[in-house]
N, C-alpha and C positions, 0 to 999 in steps of 0.2 A: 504494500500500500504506500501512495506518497505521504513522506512527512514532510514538517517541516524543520528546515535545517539551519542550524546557524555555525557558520566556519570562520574563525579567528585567525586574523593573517591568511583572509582570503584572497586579497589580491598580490598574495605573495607568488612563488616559483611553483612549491606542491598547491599549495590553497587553490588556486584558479585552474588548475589541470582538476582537481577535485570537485571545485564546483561546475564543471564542465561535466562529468560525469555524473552529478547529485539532479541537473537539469537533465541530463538528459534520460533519465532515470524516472522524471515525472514528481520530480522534490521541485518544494518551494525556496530557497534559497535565501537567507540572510546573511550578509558579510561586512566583521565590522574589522576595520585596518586601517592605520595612522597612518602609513603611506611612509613608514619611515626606511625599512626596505622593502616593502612590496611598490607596487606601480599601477596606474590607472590604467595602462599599455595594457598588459596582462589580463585585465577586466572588459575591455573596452567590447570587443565582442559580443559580450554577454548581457550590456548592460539597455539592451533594446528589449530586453525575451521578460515579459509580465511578472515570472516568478523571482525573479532576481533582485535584490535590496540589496545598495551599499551602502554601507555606514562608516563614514570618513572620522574615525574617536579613537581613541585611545582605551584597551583594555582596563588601564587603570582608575578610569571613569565606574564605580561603582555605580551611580544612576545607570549610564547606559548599558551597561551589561545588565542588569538587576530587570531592564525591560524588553532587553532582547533573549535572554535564557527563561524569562516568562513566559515569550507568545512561542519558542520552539517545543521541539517535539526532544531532540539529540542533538548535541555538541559534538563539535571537531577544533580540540583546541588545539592549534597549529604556530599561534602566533606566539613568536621569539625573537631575541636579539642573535643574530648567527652570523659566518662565517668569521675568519682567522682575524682582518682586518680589522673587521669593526670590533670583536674581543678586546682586541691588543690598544686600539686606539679609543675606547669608550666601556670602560669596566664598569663603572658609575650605570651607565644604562644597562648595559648585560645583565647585570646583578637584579637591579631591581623592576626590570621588563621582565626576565625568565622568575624571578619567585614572588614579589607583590604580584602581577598578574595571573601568573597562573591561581594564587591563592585566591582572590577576586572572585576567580571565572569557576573553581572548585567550590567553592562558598555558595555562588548561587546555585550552581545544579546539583548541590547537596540539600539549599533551603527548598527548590522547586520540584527536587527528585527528578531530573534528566540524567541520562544517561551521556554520558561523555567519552570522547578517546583523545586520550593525553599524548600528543606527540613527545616523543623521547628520543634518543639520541644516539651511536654505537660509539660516542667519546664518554657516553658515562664508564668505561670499562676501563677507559684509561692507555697505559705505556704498554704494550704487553709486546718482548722478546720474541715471542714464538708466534711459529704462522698458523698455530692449529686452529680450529675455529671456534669460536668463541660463544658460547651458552650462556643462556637467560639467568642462571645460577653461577656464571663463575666470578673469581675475583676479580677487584676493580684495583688497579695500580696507579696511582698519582704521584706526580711529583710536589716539588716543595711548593708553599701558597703566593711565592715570591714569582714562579713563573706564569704570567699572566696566562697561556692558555687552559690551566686547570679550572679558571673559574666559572667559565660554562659547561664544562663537565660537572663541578661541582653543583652548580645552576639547578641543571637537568635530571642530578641523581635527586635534587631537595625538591622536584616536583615529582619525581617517581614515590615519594616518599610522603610527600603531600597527600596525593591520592590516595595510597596506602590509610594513612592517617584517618584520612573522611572516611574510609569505607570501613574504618574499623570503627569509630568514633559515631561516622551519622550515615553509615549502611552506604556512601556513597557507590551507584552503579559507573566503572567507569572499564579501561581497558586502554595499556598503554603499546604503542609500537616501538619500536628503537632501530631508527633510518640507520641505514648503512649505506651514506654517499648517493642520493637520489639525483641522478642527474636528465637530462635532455632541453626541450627546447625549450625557450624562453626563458633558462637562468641565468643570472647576473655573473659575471666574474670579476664586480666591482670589487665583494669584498671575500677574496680569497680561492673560489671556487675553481678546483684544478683544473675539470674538463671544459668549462667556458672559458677560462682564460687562456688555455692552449688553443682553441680552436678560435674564438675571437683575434689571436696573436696571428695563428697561421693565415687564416685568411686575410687580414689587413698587411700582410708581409711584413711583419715585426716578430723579434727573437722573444721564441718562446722562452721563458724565463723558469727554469727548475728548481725551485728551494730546498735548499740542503743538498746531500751527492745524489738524490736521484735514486738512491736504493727502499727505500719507503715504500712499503707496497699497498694497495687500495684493492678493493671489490667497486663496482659502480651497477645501480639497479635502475632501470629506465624507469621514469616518470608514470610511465601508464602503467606499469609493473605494480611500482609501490600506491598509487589507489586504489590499486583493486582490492589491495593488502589491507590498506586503511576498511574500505566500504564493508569488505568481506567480514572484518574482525567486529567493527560496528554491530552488523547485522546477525551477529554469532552469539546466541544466549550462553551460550557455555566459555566464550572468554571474561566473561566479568571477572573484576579482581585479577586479572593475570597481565602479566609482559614478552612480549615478541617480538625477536628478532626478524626484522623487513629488509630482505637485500640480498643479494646475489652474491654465484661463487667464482665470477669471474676475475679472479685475482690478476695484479700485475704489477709491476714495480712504476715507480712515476717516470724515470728513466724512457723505461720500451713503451708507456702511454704516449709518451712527445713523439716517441720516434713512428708511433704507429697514426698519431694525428700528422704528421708531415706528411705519412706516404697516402695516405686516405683525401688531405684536401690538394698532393701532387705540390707543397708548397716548399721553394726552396728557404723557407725562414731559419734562420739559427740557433741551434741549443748552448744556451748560458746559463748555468750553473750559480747561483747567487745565496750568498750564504743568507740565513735567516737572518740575524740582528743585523741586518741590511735590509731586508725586508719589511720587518715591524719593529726593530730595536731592540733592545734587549728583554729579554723576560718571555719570552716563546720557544714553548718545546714541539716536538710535532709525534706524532705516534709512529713506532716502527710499522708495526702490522696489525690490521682490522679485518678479520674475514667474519662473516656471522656462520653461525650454527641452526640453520632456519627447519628442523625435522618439527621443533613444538609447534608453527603455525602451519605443515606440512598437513600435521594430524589432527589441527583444530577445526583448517576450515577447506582442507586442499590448498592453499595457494603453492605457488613456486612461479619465480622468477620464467618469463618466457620469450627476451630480448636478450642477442648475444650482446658483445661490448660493439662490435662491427656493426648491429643495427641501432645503439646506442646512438655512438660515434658518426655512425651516417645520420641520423635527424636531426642531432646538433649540427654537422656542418651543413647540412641546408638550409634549416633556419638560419643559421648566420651567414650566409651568403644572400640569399634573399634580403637579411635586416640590409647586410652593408651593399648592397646595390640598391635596395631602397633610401637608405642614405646619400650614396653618391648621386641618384637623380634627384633626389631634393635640394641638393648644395649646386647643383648643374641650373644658370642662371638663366 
């Protein structure tokens, strides 16, 4: 049956692929987002079609949330402070966008009894040495609180724990996912994001820029992958109270990701190697290896990743081929 949905950080990178699915699905759609990295771009599509509401606020607006988690039916709390950039250069916001807000938005669909999915995150896990893959139950390894990228790890475990909280405390129904590297079209790689900004680099013929030596390995889950991951778990009475890892086992080092985005957009750009504290300055560490362990939402709801890195890889450089030739004819006088 259609509900009515209200998506936080909906005109964000997942939010808007999500509320693309929630409409097309025959849901009513509310989206409220400060626009502080999400984008009006991102929505614009959508914002002709009768079921669709944006709300230009701020989560931390208790009114407005207090009347938007009143008239929904289900929450998709989505909205964060994220990538590397903005961590390092605005902790002050990290901090208290990822836990006043999310407390906020758990507060009311605890007071109004909706049901909610908490987005989470596969840095709540932390440093971890080894490539094995990594489970909803193992340990989380941190560095010291001096290195600024812990702090939205530490962010995102204190909303895991949030939730926990309410559900123990005022029966809160909710269900959390933990992204592992969600990438494809229409993400930013303003603030950090690897495979937009190698592909935005190659295509504009500027050197892709590698942080650290390049040996870091990544998994990367397409876009349409990880909503269905989201909708599926949503709609799953037997996730309540539980955590899922969302994300693919496409592993690779960030090294052979440049060198495979060169030979895919045919682009002669240059691989430069740039030490971190050249990057964001001192106080960022980066995680050796992230692969997830994805068998508990295998058996929860069937999902599994269904996009190689190669079909990835290809929608990203189309959409950005498209963006920047649509740029270049609009600068064309």
């Amino acid at each position: 049956m259609a509900a009515k949905v209200l998506v936080t950080g909906g005109a964000g990178f997942i939010g808007s692929h999500l509320c693309e699915l929630l409409l097309d699905d025959g849901d009513e759609v509310w989206v409220l987002d400060d626009l502080s990295t999400g984008s009006l771009d991102n929505v614009a599509h959508l914002r002709d079609r009768p079921e669709f509401h944006l709300v230009v606020d701020t989560m931390l607006s208790r009114t407005v949330v207090n009347e938007l988690v009143n008239k929904v039916d289900v929450v998709y709390h989505l909205a964060a402070a994220v990538g590397p950039r903005l961590i390092v250069e605005q902790p002050v916001h990290t901090i208290v966008t990822n836990l006043e807000g999310s407390e906020i938005v758990l507060d009311h669909c605890a007071r109004f009894g909706r049901r909610v999915l908490v987005a989470s995150t596969s840095e709540v896990y932390g440093d971890h040495r080894s490539a094995e893959p990594l489970h909803e139950d193992a340990r989380r390894v941190y560095g010291p609180t001096t290195q600024k990228r812990w702090l939205y790890a530490d962010s995102k475990a204190m909303d895991e724990y949030l939730a926990l909280a309410y559900r123990q405390e005022r029966g809160l129904d909710f269900v959390v996912p933990r992204l592992f590297n969600t990438v494809g079209p229409r993400q930013s790689g303003q603030y950090g994001m690897v495979v937009a900004r190698f592909v935005q680099s190659a295509v504009a013929g500027r050197p892709l820029e590698i942080h650290g030596d390049g040996t870091q390995t990544r998994t990367f889950c397409h876009v349409q992958d990880t909503i269905r991951a989201l909708k599926g778990l949503m709609e799953s009475d037997a996730t309540t109270g539980q955590i899922y890892n969302v994300g693919s086992r496409n592993w690779i080092s960030v090294s052979e990701l440049a060198a495979r985005v060169l030979e895919l957009t045919g682009s002669s750009s240059e691989l430069v190697q740039v030490p971190y504290d050249q990057v964001y300055g001192t106080g960022i560490d980066d995680m050796l290896h992230r692969v997830p362990a994805i068998e508990k939402i295998e058996a929860a709801i069937g999902w599994a990743p269904t996009r190689s890195l190669d079909d990835i890889l290809g929608d990203v450089i189309d959409h950005e081929r498209a963006a920047h030739a649509g740029a270049g004819r609009a600068a064309t006088p």
